[in-house]
C-alpha positions as CSV (number, residue, x, y, z in Angstrom):
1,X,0.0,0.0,0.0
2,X,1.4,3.4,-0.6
3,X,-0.3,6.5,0.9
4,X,0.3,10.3,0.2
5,X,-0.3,12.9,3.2
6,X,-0.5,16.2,1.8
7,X,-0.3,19.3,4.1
8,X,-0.6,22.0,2.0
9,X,-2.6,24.3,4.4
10,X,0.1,27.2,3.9
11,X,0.4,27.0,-0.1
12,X,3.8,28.9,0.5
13,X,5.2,26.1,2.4
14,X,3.6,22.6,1.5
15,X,5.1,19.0,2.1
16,X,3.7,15.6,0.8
17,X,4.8,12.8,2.1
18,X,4.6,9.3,0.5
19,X,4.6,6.3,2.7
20,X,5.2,2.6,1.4
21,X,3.2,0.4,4.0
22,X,5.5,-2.7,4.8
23,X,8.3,-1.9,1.9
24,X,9.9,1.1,0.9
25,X,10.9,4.1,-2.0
26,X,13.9,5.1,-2.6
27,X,14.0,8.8,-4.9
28,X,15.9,8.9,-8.2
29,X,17.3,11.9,-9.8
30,X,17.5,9.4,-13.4
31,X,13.5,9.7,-14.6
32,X,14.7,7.3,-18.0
33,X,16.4,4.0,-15.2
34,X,14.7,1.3,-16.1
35,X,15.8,-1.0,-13.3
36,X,14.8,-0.9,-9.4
37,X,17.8,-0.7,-7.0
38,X,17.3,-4.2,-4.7
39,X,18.6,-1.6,-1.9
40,X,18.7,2.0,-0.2
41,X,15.1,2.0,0.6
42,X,13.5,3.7,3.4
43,X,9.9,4.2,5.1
44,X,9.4,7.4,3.3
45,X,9.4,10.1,0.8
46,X,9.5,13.9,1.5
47,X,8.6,16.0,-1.1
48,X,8.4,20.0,-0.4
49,X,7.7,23.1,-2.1
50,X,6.6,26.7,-1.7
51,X,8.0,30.1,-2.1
52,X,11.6,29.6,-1.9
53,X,11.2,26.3,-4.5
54,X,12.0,27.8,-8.3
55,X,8.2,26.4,-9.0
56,X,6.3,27.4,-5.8
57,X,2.9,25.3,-6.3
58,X,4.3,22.2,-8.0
59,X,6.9,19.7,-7.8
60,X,7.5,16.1,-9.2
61,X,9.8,13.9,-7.7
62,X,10.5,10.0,-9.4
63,X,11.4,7.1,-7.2
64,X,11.3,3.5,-7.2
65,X,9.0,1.5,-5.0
66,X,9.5,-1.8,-3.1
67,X,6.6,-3.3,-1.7
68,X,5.9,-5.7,1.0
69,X,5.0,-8.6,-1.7
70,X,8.8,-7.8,-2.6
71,X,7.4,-6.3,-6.2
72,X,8.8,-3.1,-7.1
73,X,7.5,0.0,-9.6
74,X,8.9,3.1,-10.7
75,X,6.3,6.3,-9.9
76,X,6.7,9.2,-11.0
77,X,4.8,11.9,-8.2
78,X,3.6,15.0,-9.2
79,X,1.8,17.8,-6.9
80,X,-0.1,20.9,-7.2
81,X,-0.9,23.7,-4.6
82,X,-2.8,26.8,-4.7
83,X,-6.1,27.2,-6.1
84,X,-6.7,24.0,-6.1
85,X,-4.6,21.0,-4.0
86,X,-4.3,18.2,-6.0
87,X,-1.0,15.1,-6.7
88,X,-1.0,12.5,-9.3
89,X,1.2,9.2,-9.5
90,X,2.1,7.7,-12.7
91,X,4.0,4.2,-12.5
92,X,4.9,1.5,-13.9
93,X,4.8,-2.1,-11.7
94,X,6.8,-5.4,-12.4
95,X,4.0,-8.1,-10.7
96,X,6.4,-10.9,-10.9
97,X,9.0,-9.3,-8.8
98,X,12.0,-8.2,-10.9
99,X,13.9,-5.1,-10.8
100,X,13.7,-4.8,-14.4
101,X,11.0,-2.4,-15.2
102,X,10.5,-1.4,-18.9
């Protein structure tokens, strides 16, 4: 299970945070990797914004997933503050529990 908290009440200083139930993430700075590290995961993903961020009300952040079934995704996270509050995920998953993930 993976589940977002977004605390954007002050949409000059927001955080999301993304939590892998029973696995882990582990961000990426490489958005075209194509293979899931099998290490270097932890509980959870920070990802913050606001006015001193180059783009305020959004932020995207990509990371590969491990979860508890020991199955592993890339997602790439995406959030939006200000008028409206709103994230998206977009992912791919391997169900048969290979790094590989193209």
């Amino acid at each position: 299970d993976v589940v977002i908290n977004l605390d954007a009440s002050d949409p000059e200083s927001w955080t999301a945070t993304v939590t892998v139930l029973g696995g882990g993430i582990r961000p990426s700075k490489d958005r075209s990797a194509t293979r899931a590290p099998e290490d270097g995961y932890t509980d959870s993903l920070t990802i913050q914004g606001g006015k001193d961020s180059p783009t305020p009300y959004r932020e995207k952040a990509f990371a590969f997933v491990r979860l508890k079934d020991d199955t592993y995704a890339a997602l790439l996270i995406g959030v939006r503050t200000g008028r409206y509050d709103y994230f998206f995920i977009e992912g791919i998953w391997n169900t048969l529990g290979e790094t590989d993930l193209r």
